[in-house]
N, CA, C and O atoms as CSV, one atom per row, in Angstrom:
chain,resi,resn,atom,element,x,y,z
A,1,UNK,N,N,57.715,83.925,132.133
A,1,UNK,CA,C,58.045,85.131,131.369
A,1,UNK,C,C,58.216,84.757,129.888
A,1,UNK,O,O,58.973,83.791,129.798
A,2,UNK,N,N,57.822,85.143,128.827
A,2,UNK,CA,C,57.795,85.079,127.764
A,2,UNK,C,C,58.667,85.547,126.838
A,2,UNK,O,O,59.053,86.688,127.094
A,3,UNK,N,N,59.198,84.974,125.659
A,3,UNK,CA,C,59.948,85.811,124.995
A,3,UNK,C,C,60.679,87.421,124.671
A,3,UNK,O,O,61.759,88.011,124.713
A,4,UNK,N,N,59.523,87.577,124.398
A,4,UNK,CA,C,59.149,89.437,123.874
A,4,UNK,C,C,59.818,89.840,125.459
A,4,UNK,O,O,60.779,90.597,125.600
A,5,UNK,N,N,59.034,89.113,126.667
A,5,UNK,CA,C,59.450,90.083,127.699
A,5,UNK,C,C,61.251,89.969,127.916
A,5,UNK,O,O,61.916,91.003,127.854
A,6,UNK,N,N,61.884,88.690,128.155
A,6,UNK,CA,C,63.118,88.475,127.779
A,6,UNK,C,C,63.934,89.653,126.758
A,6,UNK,O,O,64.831,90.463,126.991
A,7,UNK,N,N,63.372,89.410,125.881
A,7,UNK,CA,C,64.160,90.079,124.675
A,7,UNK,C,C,64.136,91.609,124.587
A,7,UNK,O,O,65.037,92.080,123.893
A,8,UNK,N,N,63.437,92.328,125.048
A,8,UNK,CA,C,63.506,93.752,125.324
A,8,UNK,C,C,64.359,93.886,126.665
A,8,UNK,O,O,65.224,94.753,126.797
A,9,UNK,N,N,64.086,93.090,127.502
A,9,UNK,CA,C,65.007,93.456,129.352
A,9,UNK,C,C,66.472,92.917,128.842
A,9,UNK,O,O,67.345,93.403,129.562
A,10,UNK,N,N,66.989,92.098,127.864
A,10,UNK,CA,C,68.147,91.821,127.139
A,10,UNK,C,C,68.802,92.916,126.311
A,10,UNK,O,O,69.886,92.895,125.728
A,11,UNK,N,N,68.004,93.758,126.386
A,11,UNK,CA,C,68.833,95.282,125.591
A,11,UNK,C,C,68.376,96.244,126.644
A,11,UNK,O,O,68.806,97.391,126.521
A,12,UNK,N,N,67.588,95.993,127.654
A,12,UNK,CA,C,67.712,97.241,128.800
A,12,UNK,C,C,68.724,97.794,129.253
A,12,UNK,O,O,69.464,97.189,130.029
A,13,UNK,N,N,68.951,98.993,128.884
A,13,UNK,CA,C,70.101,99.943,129.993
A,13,UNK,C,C,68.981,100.403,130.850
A,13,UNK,O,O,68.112,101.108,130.337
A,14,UNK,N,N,68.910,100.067,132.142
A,14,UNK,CA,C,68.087,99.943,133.180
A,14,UNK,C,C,68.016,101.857,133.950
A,14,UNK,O,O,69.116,102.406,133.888
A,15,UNK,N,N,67.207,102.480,134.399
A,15,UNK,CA,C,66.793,104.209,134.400
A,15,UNK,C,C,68.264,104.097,135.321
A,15,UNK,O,O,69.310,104.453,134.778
A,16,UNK,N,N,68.275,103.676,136.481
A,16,UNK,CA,C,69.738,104.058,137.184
A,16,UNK,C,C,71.023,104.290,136.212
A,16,UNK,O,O,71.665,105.232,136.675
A,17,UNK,N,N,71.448,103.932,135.393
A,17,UNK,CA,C,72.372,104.185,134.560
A,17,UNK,C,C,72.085,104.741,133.258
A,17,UNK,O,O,72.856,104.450,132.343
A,18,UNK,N,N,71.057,105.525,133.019
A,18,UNK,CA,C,70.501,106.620,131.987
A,18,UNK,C,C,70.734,107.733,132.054
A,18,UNK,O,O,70.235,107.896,133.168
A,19,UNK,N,N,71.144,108.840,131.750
A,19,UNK,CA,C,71.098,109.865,132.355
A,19,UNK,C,C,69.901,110.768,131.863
A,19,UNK,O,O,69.776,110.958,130.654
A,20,UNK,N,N,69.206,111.210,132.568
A,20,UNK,CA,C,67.671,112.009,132.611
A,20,UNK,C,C,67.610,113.056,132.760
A,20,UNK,O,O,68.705,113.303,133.266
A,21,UNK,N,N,66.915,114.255,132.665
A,21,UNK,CA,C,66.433,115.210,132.936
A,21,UNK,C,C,64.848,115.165,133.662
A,21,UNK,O,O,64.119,114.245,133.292
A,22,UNK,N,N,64.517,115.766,134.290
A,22,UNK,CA,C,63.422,116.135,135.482
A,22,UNK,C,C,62.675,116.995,134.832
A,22,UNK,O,O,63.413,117.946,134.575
A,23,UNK,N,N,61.095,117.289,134.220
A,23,UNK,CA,C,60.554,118.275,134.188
A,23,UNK,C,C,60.691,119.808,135.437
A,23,UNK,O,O,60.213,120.888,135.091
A,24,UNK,N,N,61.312,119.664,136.673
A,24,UNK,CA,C,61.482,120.875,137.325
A,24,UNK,C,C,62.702,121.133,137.445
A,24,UNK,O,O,63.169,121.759,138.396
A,25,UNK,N,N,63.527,120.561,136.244
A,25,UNK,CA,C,65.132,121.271,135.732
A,25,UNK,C,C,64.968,121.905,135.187
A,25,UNK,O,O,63.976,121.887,134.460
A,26,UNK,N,N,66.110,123.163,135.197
A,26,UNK,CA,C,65.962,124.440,134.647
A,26,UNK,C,C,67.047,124.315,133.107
A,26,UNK,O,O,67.738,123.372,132.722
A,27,UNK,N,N,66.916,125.113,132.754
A,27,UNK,CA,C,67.346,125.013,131.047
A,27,UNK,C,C,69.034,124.693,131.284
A,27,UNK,O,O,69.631,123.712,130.840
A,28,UNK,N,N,69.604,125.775,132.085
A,28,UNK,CA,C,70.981,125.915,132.436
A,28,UNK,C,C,70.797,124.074,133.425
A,28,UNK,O,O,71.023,123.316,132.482
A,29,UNK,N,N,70.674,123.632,134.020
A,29,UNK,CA,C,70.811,121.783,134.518
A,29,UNK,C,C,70.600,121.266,132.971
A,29,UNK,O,O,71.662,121.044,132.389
A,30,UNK,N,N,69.722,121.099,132.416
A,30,UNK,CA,C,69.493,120.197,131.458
A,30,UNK,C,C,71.075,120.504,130.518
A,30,UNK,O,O,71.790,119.531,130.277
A,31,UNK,N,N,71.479,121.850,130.066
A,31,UNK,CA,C,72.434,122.523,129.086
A,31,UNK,C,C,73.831,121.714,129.942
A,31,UNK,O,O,74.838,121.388,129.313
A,32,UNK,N,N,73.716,121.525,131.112
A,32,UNK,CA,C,74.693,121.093,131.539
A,32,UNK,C,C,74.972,119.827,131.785
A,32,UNK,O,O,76.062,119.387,132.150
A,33,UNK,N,N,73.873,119.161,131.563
A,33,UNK,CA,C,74.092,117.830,131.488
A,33,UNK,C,C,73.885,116.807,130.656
A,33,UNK,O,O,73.654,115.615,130.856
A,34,UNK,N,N,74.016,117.521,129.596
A,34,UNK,CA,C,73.599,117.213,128.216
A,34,UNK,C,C,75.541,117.587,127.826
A,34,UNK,O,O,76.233,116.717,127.298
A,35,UNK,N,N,76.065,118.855,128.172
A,35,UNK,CA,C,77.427,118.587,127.786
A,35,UNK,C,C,78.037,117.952,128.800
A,35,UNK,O,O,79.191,117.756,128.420
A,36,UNK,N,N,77.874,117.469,130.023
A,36,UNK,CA,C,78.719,116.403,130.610
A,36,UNK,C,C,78.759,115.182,130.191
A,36,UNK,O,O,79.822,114.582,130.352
A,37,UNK,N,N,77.766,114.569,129.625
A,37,UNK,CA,C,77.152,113.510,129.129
A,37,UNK,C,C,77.875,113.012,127.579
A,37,UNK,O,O,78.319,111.972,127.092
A,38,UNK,N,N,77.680,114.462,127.162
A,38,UNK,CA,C,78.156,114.206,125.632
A,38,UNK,C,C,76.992,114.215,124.785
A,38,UNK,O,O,77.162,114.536,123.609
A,39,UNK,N,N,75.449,113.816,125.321
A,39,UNK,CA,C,74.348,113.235,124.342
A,39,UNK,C,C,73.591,114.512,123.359
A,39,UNK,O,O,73.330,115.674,123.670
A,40,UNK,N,N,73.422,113.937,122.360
A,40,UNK,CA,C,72.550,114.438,121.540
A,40,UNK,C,C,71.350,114.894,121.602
A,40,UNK,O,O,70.845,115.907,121.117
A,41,UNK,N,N,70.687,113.582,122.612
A,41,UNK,CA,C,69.242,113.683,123.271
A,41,UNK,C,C,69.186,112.890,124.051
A,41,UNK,O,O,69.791,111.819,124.093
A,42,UNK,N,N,67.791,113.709,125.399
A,42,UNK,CA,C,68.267,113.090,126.781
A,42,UNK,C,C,67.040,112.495,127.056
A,42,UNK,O,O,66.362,112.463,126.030
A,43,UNK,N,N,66.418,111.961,128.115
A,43,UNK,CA,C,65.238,111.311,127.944
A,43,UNK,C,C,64.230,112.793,129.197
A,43,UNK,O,O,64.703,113.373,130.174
A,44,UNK,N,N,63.212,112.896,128.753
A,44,UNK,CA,C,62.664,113.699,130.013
A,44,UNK,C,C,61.311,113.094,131.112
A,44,UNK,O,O,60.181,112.801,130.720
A,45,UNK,N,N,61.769,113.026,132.426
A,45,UNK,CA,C,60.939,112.429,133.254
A,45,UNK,C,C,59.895,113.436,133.985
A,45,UNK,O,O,60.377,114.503,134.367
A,46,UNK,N,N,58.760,113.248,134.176
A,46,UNK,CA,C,58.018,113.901,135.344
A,46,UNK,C,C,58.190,113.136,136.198
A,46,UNK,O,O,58.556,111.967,136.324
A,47,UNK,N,N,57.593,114.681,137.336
A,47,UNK,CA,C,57.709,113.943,138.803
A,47,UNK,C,C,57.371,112.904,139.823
A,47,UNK,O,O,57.695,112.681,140.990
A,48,UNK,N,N,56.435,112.246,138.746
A,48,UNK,CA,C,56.188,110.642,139.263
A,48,UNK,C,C,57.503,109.809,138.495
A,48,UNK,O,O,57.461,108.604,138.747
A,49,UNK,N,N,58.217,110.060,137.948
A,49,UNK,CA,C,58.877,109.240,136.974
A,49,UNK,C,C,58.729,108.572,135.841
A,49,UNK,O,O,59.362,107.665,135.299
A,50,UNK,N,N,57.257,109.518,135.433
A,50,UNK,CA,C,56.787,108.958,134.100
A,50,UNK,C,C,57.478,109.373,132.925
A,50,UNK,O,O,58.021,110.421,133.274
A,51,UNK,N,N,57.718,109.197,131.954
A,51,UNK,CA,C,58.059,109.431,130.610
A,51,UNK,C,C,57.510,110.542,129.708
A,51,UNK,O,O,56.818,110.144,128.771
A,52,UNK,N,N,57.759,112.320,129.861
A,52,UNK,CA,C,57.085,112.801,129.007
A,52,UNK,C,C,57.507,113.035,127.849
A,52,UNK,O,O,56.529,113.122,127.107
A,53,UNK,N,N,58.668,113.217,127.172
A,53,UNK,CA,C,59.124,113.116,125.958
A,53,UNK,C,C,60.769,113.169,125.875
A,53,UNK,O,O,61.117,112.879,127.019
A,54,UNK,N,N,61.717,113.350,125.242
A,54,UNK,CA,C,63.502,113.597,124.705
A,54,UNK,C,C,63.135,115.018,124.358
A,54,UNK,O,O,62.190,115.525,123.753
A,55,UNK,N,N,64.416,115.567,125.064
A,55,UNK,CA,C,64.855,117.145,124.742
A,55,UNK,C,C,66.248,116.759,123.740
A,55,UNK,O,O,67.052,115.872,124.027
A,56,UNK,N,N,66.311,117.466,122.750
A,56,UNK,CA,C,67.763,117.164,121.916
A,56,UNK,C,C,67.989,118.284,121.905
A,56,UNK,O,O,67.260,119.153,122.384
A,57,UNK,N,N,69.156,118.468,121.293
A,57,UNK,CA,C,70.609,119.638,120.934
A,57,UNK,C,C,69.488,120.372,120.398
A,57,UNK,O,O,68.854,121.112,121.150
A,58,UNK,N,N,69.119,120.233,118.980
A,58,UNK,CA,C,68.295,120.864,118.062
A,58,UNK,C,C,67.162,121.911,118.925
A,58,UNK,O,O,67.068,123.109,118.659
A,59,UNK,N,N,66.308,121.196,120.032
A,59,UNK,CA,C,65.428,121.930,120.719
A,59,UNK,C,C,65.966,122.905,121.931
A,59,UNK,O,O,65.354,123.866,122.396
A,60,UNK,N,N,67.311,122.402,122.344
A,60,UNK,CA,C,67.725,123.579,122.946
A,60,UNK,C,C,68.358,124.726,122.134
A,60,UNK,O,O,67.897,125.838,122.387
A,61,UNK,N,N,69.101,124.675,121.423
A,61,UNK,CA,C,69.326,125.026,120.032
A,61,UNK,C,C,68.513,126.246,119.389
A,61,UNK,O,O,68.945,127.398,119.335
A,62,UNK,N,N,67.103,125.759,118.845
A,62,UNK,CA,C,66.150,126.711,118.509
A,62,UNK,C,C,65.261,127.403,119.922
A,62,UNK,O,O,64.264,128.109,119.771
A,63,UNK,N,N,65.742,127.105,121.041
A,63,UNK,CA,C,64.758,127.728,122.029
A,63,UNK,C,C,65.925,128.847,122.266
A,63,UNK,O,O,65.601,130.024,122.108
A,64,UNK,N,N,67.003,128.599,122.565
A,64,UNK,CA,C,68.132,129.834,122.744
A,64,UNK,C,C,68.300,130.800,121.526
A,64,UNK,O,O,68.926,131.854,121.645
A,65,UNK,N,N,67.635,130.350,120.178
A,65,UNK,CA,C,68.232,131.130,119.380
A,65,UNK,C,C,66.862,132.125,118.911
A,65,UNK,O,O,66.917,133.110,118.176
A,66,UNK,N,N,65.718,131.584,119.528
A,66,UNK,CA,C,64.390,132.739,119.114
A,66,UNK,C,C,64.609,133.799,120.491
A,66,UNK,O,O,64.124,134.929,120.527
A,67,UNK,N,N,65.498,133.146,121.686
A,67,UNK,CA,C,65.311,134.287,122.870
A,67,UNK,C,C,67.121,134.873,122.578
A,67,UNK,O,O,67.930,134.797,123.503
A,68,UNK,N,N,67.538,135.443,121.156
A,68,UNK,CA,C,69.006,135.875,121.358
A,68,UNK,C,C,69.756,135.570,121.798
A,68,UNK,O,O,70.562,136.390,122.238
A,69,UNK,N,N,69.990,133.979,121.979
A,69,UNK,CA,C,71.234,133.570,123.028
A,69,UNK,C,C,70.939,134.144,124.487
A,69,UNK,O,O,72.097,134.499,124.705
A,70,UNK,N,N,70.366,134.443,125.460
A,70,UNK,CA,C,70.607,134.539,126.785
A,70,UNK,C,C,71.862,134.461,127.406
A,70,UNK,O,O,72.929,134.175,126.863
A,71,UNK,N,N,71.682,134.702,128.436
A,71,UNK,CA,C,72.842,134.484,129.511
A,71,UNK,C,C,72.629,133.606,129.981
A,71,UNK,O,O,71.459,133.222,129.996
A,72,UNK,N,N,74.027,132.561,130.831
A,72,UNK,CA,C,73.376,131.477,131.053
A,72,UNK,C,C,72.778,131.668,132.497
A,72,UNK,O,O,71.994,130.810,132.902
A,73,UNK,N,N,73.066,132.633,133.221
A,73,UNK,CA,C,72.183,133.566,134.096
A,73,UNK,C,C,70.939,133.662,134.681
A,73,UNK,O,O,70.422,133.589,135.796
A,74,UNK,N,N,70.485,133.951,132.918
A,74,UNK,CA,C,68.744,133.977,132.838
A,74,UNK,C,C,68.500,131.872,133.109
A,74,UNK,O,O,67.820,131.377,134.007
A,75,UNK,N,N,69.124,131.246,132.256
A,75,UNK,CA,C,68.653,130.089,131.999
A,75,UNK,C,C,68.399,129.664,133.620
A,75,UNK,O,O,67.457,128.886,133.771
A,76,UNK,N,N,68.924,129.964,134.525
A,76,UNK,CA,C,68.381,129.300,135.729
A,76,UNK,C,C,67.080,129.593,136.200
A,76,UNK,O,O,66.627,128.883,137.098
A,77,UNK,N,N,66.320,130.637,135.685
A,77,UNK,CA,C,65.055,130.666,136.008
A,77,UNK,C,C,64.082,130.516,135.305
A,77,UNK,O,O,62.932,130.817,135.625
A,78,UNK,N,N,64.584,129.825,133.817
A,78,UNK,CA,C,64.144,128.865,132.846
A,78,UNK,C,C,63.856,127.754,133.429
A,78,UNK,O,O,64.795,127.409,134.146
A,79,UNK,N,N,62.727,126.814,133.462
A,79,UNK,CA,C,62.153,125.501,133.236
A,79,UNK,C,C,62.599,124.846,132.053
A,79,UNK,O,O,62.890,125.657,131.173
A,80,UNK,N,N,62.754,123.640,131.731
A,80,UNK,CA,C,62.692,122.737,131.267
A,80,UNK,C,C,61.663,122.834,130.057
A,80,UNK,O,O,61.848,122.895,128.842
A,81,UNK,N,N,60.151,122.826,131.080
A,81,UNK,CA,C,59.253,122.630,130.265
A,81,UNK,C,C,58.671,123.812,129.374
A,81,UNK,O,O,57.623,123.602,128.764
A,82,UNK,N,N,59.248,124.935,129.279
A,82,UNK,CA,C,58.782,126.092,128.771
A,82,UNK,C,C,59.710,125.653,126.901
A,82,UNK,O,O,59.478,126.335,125.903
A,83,UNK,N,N,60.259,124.961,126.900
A,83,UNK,CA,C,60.486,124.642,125.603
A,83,UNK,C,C,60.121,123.448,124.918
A,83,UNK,O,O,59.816,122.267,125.085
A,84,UNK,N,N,60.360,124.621,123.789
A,84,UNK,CA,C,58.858,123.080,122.520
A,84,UNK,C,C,59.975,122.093,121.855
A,84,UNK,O,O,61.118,122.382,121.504
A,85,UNK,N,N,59.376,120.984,121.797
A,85,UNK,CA,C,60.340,119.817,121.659
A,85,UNK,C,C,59.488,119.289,120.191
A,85,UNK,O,O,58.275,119.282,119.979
A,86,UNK,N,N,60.511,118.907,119.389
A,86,UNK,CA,C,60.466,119.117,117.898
A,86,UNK,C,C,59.900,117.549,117.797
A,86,UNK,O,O,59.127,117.319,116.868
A,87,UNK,N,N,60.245,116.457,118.708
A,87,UNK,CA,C,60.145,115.073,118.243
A,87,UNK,C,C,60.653,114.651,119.327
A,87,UNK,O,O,61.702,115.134,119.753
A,88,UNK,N,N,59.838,113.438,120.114
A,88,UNK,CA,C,60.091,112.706,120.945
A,88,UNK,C,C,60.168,111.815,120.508
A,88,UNK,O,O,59.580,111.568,119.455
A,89,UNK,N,N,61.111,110.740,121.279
A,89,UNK,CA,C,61.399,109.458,121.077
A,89,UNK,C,C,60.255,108.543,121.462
A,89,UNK,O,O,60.062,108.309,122.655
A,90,UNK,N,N,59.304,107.889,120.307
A,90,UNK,CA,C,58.606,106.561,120.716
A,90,UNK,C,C,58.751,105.721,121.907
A,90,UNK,O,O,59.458,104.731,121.714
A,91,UNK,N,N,58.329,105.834,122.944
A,91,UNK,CA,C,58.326,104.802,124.072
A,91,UNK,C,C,57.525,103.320,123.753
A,91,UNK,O,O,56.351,103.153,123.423
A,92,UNK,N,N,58.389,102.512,123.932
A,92,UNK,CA,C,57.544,101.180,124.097
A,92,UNK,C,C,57.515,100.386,125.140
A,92,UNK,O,O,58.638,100.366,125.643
A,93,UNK,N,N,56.622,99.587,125.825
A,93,UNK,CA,C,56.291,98.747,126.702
A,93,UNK,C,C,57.070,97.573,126.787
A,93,UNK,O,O,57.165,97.033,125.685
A,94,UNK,N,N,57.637,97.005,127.653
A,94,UNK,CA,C,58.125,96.378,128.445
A,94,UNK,C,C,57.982,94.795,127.697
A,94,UNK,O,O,58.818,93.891,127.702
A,95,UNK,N,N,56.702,94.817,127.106
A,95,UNK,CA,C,55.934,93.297,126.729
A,95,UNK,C,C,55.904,93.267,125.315
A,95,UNK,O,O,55.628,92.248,124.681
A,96,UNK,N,N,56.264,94.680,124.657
A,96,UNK,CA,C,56.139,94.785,123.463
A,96,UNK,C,C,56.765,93.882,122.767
A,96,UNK,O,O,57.451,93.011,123.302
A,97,UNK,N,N,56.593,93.994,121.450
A,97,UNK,CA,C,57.085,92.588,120.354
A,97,UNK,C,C,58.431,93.460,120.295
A,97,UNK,O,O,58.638,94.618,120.658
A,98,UNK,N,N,59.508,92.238,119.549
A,98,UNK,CA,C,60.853,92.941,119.247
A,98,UNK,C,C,60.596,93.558,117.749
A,98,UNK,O,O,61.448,94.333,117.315
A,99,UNK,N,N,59.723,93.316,117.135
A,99,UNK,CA,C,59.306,93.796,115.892
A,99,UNK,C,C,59.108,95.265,116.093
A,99,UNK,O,O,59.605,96.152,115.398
A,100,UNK,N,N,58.277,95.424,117.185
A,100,UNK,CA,C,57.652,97.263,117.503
A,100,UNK,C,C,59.173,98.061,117.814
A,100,UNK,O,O,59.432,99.198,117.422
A,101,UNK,N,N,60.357,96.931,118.834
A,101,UNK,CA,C,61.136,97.699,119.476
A,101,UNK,C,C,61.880,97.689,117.969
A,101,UNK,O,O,61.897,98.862,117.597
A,102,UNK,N,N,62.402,96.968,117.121
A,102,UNK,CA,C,63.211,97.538,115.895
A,102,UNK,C,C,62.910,98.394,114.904
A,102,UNK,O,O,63.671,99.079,114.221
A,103,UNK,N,N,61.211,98.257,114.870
A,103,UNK,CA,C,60.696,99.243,113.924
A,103,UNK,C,C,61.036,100.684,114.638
A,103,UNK,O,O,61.369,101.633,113.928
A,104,UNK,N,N,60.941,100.820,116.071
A,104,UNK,CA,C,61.066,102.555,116.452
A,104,UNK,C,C,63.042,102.978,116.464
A,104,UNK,O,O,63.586,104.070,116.296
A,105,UNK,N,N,63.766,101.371,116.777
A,105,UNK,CA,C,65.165,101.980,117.405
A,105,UNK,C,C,65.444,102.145,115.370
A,105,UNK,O,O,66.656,102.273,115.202
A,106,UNK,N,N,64.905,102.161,114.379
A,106,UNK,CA,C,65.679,102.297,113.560
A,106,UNK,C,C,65.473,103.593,112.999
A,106,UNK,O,O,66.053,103.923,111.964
A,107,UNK,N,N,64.210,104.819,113.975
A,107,UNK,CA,C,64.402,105.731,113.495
A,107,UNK,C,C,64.726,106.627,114.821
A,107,UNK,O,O,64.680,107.852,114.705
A,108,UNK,N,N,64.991,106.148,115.842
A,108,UNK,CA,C,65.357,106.925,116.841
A,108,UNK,C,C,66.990,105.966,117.223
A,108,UNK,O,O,67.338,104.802,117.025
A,109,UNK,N,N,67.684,107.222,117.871
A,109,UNK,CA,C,68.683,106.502,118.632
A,109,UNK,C,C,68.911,105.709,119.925
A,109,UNK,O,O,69.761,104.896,120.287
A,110,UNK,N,N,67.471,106.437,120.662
A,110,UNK,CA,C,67.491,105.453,121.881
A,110,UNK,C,C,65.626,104.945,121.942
A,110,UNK,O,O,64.777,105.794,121.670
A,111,UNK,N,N,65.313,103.844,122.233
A,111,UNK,CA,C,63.678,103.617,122.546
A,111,UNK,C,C,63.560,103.821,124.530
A,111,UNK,O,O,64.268,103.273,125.374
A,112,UNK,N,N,62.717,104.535,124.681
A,112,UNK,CA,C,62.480,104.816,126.087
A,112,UNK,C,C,61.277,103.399,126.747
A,112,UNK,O,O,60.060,103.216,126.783
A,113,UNK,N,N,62.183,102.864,127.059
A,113,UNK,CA,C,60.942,101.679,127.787
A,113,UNK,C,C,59.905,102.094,129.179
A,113,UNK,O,O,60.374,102.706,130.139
A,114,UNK,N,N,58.461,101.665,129.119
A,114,UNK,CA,C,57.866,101.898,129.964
A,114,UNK,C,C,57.346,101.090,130.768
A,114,UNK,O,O,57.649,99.989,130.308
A,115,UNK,N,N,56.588,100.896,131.935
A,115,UNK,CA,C,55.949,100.165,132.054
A,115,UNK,C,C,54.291,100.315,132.244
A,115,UNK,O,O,53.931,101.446,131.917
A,116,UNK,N,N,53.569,99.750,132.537
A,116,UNK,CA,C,52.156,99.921,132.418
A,116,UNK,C,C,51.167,100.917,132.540
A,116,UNK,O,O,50.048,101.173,132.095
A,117,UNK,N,N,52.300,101.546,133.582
A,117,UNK,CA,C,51.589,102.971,134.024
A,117,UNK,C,C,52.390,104.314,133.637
A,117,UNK,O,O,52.343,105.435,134.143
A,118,UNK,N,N,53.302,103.699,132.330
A,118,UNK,CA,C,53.934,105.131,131.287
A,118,UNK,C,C,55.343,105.374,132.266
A,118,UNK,O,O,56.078,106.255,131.821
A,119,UNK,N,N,55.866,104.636,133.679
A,119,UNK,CA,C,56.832,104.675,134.383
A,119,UNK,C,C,57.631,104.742,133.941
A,119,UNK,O,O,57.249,103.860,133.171
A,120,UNK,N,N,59.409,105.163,133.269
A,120,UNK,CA,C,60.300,105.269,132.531
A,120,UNK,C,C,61.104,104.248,133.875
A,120,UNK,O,O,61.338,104.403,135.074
A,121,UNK,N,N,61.311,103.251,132.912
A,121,UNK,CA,C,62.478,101.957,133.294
A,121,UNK,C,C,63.657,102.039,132.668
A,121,UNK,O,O,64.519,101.326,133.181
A,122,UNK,N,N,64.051,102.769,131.575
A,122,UNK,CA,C,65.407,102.731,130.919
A,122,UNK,C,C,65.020,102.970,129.627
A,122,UNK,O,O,64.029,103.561,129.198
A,123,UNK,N,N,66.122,102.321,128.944
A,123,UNK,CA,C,66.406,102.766,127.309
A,123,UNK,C,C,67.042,101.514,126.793
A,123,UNK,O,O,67.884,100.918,127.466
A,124,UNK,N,N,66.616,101.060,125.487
A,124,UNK,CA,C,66.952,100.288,124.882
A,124,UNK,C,C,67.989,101.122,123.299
A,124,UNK,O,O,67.349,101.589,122.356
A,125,UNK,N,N,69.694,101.157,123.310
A,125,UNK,CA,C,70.078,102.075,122.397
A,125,UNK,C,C,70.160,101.354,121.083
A,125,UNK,O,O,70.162,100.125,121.014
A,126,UNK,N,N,70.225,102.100,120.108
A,126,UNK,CA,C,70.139,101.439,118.809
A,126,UNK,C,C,71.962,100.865,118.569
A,126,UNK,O,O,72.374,100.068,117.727
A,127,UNK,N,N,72.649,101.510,119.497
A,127,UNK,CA,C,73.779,100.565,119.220
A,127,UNK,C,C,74.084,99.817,120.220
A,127,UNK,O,O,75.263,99.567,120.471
A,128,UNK,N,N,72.997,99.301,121.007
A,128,UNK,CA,C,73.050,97.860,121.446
A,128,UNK,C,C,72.193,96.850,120.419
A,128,UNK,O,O,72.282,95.629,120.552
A,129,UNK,N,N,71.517,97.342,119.584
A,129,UNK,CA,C,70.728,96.256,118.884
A,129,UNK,C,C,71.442,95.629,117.731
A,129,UNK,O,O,71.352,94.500,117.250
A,130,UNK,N,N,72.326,96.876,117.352
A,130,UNK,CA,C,73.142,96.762,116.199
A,130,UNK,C,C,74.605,96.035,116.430
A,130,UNK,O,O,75.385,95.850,115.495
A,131,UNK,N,N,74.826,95.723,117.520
A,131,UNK,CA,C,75.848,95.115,118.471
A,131,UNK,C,C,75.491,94.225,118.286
A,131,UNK,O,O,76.260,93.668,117.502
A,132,UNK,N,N,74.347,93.357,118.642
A,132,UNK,CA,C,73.690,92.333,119.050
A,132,UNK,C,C,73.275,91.565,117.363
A,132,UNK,O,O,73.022,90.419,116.990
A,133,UNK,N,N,73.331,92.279,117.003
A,133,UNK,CA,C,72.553,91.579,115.614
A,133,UNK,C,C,73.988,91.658,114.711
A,133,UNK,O,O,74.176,90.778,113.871
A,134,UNK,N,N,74.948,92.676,114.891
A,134,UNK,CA,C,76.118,92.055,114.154
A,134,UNK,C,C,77.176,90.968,114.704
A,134,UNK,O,O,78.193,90.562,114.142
A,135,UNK,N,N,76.717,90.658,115.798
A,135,UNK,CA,C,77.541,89.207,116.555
A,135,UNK,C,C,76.582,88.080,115.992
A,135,UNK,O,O,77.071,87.047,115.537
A,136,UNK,N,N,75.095,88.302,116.029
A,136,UNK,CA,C,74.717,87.121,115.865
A,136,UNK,C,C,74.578,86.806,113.739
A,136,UNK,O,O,74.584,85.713,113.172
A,137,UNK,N,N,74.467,88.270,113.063
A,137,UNK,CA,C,75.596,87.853,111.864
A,137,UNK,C,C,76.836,87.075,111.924
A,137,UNK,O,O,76.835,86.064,111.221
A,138,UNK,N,N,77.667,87.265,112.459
A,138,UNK,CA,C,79.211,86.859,112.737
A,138,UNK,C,C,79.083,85.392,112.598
A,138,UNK,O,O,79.635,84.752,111.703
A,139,UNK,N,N,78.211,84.807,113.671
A,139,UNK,CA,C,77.735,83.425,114.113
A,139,UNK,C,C,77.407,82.652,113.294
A,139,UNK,O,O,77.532,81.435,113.159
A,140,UNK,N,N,76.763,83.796,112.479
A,140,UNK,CA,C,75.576,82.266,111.283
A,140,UNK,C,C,76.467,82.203,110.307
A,140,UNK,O,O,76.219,81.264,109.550
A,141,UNK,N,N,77.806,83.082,109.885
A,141,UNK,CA,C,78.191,83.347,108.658
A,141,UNK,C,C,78.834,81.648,108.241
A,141,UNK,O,O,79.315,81.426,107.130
């Protein structure tokens, strides 16, 4: 196993301990587990478990506010996928350089790792990198 592969599975928060959304969740699941969670933005899986893009605050946000606020009522027979998502989070590969994974975690908060066949394995967060790189500051000082 090679470096690069090491050094990305060394900042893996592995999919079991991610919390996700399902393309056949309905607006009211995602709304709700987005405030149990606390997150800003969540990662979104299809039903193979592939990686199709991050739903954030902002996109639920502007999808409730062009349909008048709804009830949360209606939202259960809302999909997921019937709303437009402003910016997904860059996914990178598993083998990728740590160069690709710092260039994306410094404009996203989490990088969605994949593997070969676009499979969602976890998340690498930008405040594990920033963890990691201010200990190993600490070290050299």
């Amino acid at each position: 196993m090679g470096a690069t592969h090491m050094n990305i599975l060394f900042f893996l928060t592995p999919k079991e301990d991610v919390a996700h959304v399902e393309e056949t969740d309905t607006m009211r699941q995602v709304l709700e587990k987005m405030e149990h969670h606390g997150y800003t933005a969540i990662p979104l899986l299809g039903v193979e478990g592939k990686y199709i893009g991050t739903i954030t605050e902002g996109d639920l946000l502007w999808f409730l506010k062009d349909r008048n606020f709804p009830d949360l009522k209606l939202l259960e027979d809302m999909p997921i996928t019937s709303i437009e998502r402003r910016r997904d989070n860059q996914a990178v590969k598993i083998d990728e350089s740590m160069e690709n994974l710092f260039d994306k975690v410094m404009n996203q908060n989490f990088v969605p790792v994949v593997d070969d066949k676009k499979v969602f394995i976890g998340i690498v967060t930008r405040k594990d990198v920033l963890a990691y790189l201010g200990k190993k500051a600490a070290t050299q000082v």
